[in-house]
C-alpha positions, 0 to 999 in steps of 0.5 A: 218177863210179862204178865196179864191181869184179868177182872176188875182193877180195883177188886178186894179179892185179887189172886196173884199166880207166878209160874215157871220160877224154875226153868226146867220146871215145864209143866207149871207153864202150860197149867199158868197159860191154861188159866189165864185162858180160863179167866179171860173166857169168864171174866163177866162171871168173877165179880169183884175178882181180879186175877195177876198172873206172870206164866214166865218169871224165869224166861232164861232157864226156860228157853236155854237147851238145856233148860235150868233151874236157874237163871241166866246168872246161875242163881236160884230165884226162890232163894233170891227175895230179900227176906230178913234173914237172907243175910244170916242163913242165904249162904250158910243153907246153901253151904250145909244143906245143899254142898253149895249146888249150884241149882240153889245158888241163893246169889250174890246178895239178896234181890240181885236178880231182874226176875226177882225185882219182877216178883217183888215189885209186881207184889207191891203193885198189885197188893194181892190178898192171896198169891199162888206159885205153880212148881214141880214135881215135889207132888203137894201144896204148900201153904205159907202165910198167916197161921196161930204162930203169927198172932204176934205180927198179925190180927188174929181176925185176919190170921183165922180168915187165912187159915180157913183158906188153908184147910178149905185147900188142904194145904200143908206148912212146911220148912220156908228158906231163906229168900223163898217167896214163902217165907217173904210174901208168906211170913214177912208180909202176912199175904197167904201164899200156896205152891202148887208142886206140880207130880212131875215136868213131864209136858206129856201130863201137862193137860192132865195135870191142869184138868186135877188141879183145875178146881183147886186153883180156881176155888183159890180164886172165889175165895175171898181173904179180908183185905190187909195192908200192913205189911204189903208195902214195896220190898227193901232194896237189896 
């Protein structure tokens, strides 16, 4: 597990892209490799802007034939991070929602996974102010994070600041699940957190979909998100 981080180290608008969570996800990859390339060539231009991103969380399910959605454990990473209610609900989802499918295999116990200790640790590093998850083929963006139903655990000067980078993207909230990287970075840490759910895996529209979702991934980047630390401090262990 790798990742390359691109602009100034101490900027206050750093934008953290995980990519290829899911193996048998392909077009993911090739769009995170794109605009690592894109930053590089125009780091002098993003002043004040750093930009993280790890192309391969899930090297295992990547490079197996055939590739999984999981990982060399048979677990599903995005149902793995220790999120408050893993221990309540991880187990009962995957039971009644999804007949225990192996492809969401939520694990053992929550953060048992090296590739989710990756994301949890690089998280609490880099303290991004907006993160970015690239998957396929569900067609949408989803935005989990701060919105008006957080005003509780959130400043509502902060929560509006969010939620402008919301409606700029046109992003949609939908259901989060237990051990999802939403519903932890999202709604436990108050960091703004979209997936990109690329139209299809097929590699043959991997340039395309880059060249659709360019724009979108990089006005995500300019924007700039006030800097709040309250809630990003290094994960619980599991």
């Amino acid at each position: 597990m790798v990742y390359a981080s691109f602009g100034d180290p101490n900027a206050q608008n750093t934008t953290l892209v995980f990519s290829t969570v899911h193996g048998d996800e392909i077009t993911p990859l090739y769009v995170a490799l794109q605009l690592a390339q894109w930053v590089r060539e125009r780091q002098l231009q993003l002043i004040k802007t750093r930009v993280v991103i790890a192309p391969l969380v899930n090297p295992d399910g990547f490079f197996r034939s055939p590739r999984t959605r999981v990982n060399g454990h048979g677990v599903d990473l995005n149902r793995n991070l220790n999120t408050h209610d893993w221990e309540s609900k991880a187990h009962l989802y995957w039971r009644t929602r999804y007949k225990n499918d192996p492809r969401r295999n939520p694990g053992p116990k929550p953060r048992s996974e090296p590739e989710t200790i990756f994301q949890e640790e690089l998280i609490s590093k880099v303290k991004p102010q907006k993160i970015l998850s690239i998957h396929s083929p569900l067609n949408f963006l989803d935005y989990d994070g701060p919105t008006h139903l957080s005003l509780s655990k959130f400043p509502r000067e902060y929560v509006i600041e969010c939620e402008k980078l919301r409606k700029r993207l046109n992003a949609k909230s939908s259901v989060y699940y237990p051990g999802s990287l939403g519903n932890r970075a999202g709604q436990e840490m108050g960091i703004p957190t979209l997936t990109l759910e690329l139209p299809s895996a097929d590699p043959k529209k991997a340039d395309i979909y880059w060249r659709k979702f360019a724009l979108g991934i990089r006005t995500m980047i300019q924007f700039s998100v006030p800097n709040y630390a309250g809630e990003i401090k290094t994960p619980r262990g599991g």
